[in-house]
Backbone as CSV, one residue per row, in Angstrom:
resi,resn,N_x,N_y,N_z,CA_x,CA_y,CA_z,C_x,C_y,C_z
1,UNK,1.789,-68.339,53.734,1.714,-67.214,52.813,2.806,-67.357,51.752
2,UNK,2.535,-67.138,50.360,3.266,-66.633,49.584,3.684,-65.602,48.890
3,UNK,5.145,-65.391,48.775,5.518,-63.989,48.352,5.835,-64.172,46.909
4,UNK,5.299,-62.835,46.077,6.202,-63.854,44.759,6.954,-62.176,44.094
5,UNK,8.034,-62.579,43.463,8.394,-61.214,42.915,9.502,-61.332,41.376
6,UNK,9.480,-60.710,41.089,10.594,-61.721,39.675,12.009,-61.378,39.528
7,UNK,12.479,-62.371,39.315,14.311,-62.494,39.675,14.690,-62.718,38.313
8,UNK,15.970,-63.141,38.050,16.835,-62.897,37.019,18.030,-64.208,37.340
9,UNK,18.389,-65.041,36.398,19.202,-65.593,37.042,20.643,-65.169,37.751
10,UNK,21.059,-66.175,38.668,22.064,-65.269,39.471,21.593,-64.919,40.593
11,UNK,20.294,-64.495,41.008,19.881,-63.468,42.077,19.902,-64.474,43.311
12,UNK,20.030,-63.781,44.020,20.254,-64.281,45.265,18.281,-63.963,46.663
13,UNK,18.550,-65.593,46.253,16.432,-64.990,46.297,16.229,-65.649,47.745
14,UNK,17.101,-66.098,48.919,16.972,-66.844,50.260,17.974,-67.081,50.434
15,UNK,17.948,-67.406,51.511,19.071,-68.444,52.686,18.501,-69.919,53.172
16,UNK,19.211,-70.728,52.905,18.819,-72.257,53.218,18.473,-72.109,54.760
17,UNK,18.820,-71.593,55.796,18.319,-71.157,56.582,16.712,-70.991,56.976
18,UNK,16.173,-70.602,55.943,14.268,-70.544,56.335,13.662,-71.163,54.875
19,UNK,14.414,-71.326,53.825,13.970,-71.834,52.451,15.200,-72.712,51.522
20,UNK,14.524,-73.701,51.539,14.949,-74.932,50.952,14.813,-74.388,49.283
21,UNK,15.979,-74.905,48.861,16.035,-74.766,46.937,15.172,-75.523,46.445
22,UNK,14.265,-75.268,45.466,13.302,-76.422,44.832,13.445,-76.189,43.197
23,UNK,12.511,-76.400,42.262,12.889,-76.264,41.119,13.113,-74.517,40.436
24,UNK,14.174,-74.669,39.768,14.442,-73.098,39.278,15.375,-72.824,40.349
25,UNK,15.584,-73.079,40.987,16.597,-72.545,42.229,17.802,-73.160,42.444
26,UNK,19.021,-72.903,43.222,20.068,-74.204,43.667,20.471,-73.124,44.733
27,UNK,21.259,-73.856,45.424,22.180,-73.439,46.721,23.223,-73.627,46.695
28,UNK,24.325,-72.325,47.212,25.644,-72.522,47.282,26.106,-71.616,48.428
29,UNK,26.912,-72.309,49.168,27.205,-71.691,50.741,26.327,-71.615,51.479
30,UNK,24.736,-72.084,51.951,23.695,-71.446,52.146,23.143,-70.547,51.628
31,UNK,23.495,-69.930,50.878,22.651,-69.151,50.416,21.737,-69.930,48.867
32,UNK,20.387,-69.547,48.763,19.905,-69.986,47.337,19.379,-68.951,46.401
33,UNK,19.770,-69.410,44.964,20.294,-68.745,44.251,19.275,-68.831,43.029
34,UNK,18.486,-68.007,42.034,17.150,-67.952,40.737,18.242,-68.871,39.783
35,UNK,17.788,-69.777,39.389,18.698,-70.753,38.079,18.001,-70.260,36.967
36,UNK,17.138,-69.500,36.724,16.217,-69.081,35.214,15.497,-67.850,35.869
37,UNK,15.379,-67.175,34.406,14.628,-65.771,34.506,13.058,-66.245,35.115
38,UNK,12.384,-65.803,36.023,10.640,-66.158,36.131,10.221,-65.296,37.487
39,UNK,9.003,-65.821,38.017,8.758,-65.423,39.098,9.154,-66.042,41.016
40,UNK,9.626,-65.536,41.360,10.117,-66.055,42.303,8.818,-66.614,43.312
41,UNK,8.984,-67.720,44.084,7.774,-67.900,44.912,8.460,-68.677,45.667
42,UNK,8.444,-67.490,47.075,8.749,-68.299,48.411,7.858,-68.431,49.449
43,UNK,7.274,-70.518,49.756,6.691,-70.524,49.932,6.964,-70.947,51.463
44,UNK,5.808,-69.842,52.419,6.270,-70.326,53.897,5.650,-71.366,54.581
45,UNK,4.374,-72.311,53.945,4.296,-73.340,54.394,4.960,-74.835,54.017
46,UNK,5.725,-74.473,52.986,6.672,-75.795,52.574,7.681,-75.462,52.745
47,UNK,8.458,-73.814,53.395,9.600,-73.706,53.194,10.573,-74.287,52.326
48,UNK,9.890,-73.686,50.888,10.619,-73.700,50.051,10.899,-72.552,49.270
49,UNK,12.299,-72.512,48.473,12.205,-71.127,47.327,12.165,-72.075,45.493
50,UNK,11.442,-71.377,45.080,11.270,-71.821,43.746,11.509,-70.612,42.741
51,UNK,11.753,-70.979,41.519,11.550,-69.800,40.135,10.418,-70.635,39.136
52,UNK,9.358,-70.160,39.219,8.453,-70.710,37.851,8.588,-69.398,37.076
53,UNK,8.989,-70.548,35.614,9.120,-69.135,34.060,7.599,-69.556,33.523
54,UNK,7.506,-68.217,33.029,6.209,-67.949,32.398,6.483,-68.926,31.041
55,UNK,7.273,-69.184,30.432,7.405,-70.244,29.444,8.645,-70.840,29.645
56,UNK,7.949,-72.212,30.079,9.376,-72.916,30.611,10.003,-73.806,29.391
57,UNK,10.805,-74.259,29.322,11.560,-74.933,28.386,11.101,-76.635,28.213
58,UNK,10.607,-76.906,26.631,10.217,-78.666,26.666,11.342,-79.806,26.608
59,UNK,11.538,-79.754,28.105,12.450,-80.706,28.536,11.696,-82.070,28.495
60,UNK,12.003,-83.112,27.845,11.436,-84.676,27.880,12.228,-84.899,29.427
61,UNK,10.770,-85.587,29.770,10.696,-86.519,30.731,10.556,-87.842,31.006
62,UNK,10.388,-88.790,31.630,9.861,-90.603,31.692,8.569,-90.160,31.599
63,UNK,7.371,-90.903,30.620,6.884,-90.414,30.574,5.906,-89.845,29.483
64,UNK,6.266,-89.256,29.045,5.970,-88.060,28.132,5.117,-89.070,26.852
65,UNK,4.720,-88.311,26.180,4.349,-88.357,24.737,4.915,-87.422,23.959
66,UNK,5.140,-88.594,22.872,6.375,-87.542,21.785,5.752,-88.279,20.694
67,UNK,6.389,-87.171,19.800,6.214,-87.535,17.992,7.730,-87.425,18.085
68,UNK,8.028,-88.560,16.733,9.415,-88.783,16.456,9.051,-89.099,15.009
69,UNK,10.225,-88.857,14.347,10.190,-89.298,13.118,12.060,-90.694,12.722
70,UNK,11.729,-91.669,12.257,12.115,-92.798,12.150,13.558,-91.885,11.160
71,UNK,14.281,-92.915,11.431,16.146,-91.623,11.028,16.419,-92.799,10.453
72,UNK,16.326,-94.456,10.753,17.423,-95.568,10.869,16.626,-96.745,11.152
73,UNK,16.884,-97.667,10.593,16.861,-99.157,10.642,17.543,-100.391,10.823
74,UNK,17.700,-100.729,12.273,18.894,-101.864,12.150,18.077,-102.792,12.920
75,UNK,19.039,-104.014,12.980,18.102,-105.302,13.574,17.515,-105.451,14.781
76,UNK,17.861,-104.772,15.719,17.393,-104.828,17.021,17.080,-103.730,17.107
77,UNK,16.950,-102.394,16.617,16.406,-101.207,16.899,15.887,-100.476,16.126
78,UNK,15.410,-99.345,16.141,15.188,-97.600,15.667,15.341,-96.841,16.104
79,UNK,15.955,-96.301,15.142,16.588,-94.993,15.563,15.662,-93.642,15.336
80,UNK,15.534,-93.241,15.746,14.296,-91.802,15.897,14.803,-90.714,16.384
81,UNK,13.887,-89.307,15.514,14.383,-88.061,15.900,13.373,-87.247,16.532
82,UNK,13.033,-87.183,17.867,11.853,-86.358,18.311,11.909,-85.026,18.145
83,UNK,10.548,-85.250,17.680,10.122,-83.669,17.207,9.576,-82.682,17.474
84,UNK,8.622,-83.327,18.644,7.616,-82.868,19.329,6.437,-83.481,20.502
85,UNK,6.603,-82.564,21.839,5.913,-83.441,22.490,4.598,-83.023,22.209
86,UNK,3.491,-84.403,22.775,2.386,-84.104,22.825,1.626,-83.268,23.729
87,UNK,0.628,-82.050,23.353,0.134,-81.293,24.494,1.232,-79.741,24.754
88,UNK,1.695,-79.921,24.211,2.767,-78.714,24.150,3.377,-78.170,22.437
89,UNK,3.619,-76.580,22.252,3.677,-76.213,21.034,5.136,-75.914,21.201
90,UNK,5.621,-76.055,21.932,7.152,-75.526,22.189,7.671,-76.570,21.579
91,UNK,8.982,-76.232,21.058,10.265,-77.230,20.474,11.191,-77.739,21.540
92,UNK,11.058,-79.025,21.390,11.948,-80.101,22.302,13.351,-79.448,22.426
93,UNK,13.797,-79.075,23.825,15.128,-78.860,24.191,15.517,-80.042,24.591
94,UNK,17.335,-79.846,24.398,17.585,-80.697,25.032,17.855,-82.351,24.104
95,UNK,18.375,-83.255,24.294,18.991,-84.144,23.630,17.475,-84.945,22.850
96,UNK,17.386,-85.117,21.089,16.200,-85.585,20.846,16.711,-87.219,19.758
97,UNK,17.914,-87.631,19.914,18.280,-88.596,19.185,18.135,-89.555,20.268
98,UNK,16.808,-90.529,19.597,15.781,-91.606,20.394,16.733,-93.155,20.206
99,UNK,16.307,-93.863,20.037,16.098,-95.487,19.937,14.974,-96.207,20.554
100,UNK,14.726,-97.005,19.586,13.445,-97.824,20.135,13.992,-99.282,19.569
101,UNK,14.392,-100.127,21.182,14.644,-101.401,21.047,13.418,-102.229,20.171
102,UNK,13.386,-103.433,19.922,13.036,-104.281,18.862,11.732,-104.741,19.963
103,UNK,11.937,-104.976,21.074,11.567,-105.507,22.420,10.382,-104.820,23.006
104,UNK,10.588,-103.330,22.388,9.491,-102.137,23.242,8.712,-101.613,21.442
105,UNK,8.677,-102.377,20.444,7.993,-101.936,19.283,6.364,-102.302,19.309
106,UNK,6.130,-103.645,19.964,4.900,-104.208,19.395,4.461,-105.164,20.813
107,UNK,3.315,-104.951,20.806,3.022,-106.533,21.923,3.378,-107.961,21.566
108,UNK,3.112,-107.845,20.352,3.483,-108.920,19.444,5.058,-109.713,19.260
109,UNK,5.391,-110.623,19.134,6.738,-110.617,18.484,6.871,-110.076,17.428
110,UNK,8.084,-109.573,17.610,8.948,-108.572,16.656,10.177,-109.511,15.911
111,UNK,10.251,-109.798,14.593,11.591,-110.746,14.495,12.278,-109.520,13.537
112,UNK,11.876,-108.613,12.999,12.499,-107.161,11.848,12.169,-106.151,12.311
113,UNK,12.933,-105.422,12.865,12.395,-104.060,13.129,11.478,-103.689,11.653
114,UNK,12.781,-103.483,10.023,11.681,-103.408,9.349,10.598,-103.465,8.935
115,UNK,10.060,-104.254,9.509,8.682,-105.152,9.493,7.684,-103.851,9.493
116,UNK,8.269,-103.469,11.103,7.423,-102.408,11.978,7.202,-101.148,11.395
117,UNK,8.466,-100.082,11.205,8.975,-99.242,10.929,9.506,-99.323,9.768
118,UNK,9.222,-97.831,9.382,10.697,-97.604,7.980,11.251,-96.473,8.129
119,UNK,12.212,-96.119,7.286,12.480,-94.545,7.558,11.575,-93.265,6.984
120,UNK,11.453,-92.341,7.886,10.333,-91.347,7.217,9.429,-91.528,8.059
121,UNK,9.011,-92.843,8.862,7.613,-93.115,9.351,7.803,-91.997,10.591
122,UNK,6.525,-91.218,11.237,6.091,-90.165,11.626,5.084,-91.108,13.081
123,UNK,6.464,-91.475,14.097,5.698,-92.321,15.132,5.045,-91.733,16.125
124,UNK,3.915,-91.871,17.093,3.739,-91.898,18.466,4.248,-91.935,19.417
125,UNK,5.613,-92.239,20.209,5.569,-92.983,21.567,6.328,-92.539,22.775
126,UNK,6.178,-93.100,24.134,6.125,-92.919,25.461,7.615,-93.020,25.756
127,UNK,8.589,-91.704,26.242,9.314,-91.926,26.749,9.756,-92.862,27.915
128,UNK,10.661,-94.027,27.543,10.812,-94.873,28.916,11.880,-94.521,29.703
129,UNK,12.897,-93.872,29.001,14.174,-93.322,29.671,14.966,-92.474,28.834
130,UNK,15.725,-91.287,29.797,16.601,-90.303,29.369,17.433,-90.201,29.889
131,UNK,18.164,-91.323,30.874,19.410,-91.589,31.088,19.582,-92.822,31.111
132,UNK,21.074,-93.603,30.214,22.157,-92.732,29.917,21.708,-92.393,28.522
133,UNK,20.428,-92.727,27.465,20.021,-92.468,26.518,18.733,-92.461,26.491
134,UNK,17.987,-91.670,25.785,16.625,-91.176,24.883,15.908,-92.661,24.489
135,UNK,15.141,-93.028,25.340,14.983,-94.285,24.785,13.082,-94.312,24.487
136,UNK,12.132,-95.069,23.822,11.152,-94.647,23.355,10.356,-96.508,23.587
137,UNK,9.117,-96.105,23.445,8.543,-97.394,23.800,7.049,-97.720,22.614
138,UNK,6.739,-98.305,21.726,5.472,-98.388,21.206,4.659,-99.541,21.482
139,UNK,4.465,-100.040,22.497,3.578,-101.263,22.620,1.957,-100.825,22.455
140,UNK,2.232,-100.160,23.474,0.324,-99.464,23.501,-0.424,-99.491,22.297
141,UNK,-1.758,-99.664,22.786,-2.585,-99.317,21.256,-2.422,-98.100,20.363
142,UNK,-2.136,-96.611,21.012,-2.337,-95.692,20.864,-0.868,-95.213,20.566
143,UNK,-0.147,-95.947,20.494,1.012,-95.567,20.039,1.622,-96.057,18.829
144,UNK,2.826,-95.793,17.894,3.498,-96.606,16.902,2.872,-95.145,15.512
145,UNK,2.910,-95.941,14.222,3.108,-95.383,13.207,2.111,-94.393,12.852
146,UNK,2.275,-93.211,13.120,0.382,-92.322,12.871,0.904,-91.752,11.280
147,UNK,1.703,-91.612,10.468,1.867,-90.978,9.394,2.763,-91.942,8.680
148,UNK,2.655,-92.076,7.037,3.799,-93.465,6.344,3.238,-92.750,4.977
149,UNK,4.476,-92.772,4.568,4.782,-92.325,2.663,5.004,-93.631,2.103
150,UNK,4.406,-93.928,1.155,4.718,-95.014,0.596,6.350,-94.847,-0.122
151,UNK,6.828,-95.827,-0.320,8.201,-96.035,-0.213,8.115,-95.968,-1.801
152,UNK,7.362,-95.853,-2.817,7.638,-96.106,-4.139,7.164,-94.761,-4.476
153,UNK,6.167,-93.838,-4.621,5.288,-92.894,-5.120,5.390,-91.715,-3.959
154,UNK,5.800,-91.506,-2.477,5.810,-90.794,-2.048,4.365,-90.320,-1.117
155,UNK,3.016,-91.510,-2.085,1.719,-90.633,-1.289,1.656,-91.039,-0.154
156,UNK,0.890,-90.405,0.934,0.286,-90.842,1.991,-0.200,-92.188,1.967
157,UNK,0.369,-93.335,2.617,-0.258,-94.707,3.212,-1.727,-94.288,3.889
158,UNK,-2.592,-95.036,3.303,-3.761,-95.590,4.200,-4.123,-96.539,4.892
159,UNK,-4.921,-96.512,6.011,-5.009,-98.012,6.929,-6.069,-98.452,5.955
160,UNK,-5.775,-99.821,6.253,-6.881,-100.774,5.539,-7.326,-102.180,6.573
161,UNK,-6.115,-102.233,7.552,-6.527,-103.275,8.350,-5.425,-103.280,9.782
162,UNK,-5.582,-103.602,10.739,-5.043,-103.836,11.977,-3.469,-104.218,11.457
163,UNK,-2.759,-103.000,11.592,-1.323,-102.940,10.877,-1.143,-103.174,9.269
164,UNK,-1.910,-102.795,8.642,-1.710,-102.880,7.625,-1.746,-101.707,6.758
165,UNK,-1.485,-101.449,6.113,-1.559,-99.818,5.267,-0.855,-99.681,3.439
166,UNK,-1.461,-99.349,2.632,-1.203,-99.670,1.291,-1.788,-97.994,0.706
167,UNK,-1.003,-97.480,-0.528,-0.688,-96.538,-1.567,-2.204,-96.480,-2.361
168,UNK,-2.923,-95.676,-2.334,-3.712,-95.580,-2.747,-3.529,-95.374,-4.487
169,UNK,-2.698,-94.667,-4.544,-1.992,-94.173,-6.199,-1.214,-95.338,-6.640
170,UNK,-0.728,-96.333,-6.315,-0.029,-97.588,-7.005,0.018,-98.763,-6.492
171,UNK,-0.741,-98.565,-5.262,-1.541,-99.814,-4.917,-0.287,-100.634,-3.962
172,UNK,0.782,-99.987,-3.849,1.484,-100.963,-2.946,0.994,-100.668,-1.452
173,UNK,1.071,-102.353,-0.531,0.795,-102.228,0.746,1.852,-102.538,1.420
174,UNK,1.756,-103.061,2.751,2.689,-103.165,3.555,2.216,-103.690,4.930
175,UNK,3.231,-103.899,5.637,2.811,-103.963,7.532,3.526,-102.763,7.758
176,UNK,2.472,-102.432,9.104,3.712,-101.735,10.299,2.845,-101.125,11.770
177,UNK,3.448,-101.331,12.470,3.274,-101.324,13.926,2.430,-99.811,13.985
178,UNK,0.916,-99.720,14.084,0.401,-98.940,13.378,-0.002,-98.559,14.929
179,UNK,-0.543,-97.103,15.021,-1.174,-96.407,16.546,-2.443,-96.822,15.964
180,UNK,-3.743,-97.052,16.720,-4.912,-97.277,16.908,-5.901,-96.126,15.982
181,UNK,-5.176,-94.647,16.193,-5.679,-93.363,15.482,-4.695,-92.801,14.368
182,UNK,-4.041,-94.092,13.475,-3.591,-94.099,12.403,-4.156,-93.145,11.275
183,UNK,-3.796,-92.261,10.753,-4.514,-91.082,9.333,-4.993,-89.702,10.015
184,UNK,-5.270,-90.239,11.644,-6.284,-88.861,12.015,-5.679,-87.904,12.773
185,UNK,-3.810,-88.141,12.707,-3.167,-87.039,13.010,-2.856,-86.070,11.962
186,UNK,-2.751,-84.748,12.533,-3.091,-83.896,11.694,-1.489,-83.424,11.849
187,UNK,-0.450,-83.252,10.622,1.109,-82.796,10.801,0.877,-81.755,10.045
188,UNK,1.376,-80.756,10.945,1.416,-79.383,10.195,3.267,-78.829,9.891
């Protein structure tokens, strides 16, 4: 059976005694303790105590899908600012200054990050780690560059070919490590 009732942080919602701390919760002295405002749910066939919030906070995980937008360009990396995960409307808590090694950009060899990326570009990709840093991965098809301003005129880049993308208004093109559904994200 479960009981559920809503706590406050601070509250003192069990005893390690018949309920184990799980997420939203911690323990101190035996006793366990609500870590966030939500509903309390203590459950007696897992003997556990939990707090689920009715809107929990978008903490990045391993994992995840994120939009980032490109900050930096150096030889072995990018530097990226996530903006937003995918599947969720909430704003990223929590530490969002990325890097994406040279190594995790492309299936392909990579010899310029530039090549791939520029600054401004509006990427795709899969959190690989958040300790001891924010680190980001684009190999996949479905991942890498979904949005690109041309670097001279400002317009929207169009795909024209398997990494390739060129200025419709002045005709300059380019490479870059392009997601598979390149143009058909919609940035609001």
């Amino acid at each position: 059976m479960k009981q559920i009732i809503d706590v406050f942080p601070g509250d003192e919602v069990a005893v390690e005694e018949e309920y184990m701390a799980s997420e939203g919760t911690y323990a101190v002295d035996g006793k366990v303790y609500a870590a966030q405002f939500g509903r309390l749910v203590l459950d007696d066939d897992e003997y556990v105590a939990k707090v689920v919030t009715p809107n929990p906070p978008n903490v990045l995980k391993e994992g995840d899908i994120v939009y980032a937008v490109i900050a930096g360009i150096r030889n072995t990396m990018a530097t990226a600012d996530v903006i937003a995960t995918e599947g969720t409307a909430r704003q990223v808590g929590g530490e969002t200054y990325a890097t994406i090694h040279v190594s995790k950009i492309s299936p392909d060899y990579t010899e310029d990050v530039g090549n791939e990326f520029r600054v401004g570009d509006l990427v795709r990709a899969r959190v690989i780690s958040i300790s001891p840093s924010l680190q980001l991965f684009t190999k996949d098809a479905n991942l890498g560059v979904v949005r690109s301003l041309c670097g001279t005129c400002k317009d929207v880049m169009v795909k024209t070919g398997k990494n390739k993308i060129r200025c419709e208004r002045c005709n300059y093109s380019m490479s870059r490590k392009l997601a598979d559904d390149y143009g058909d994200v919609v940035c609001e």
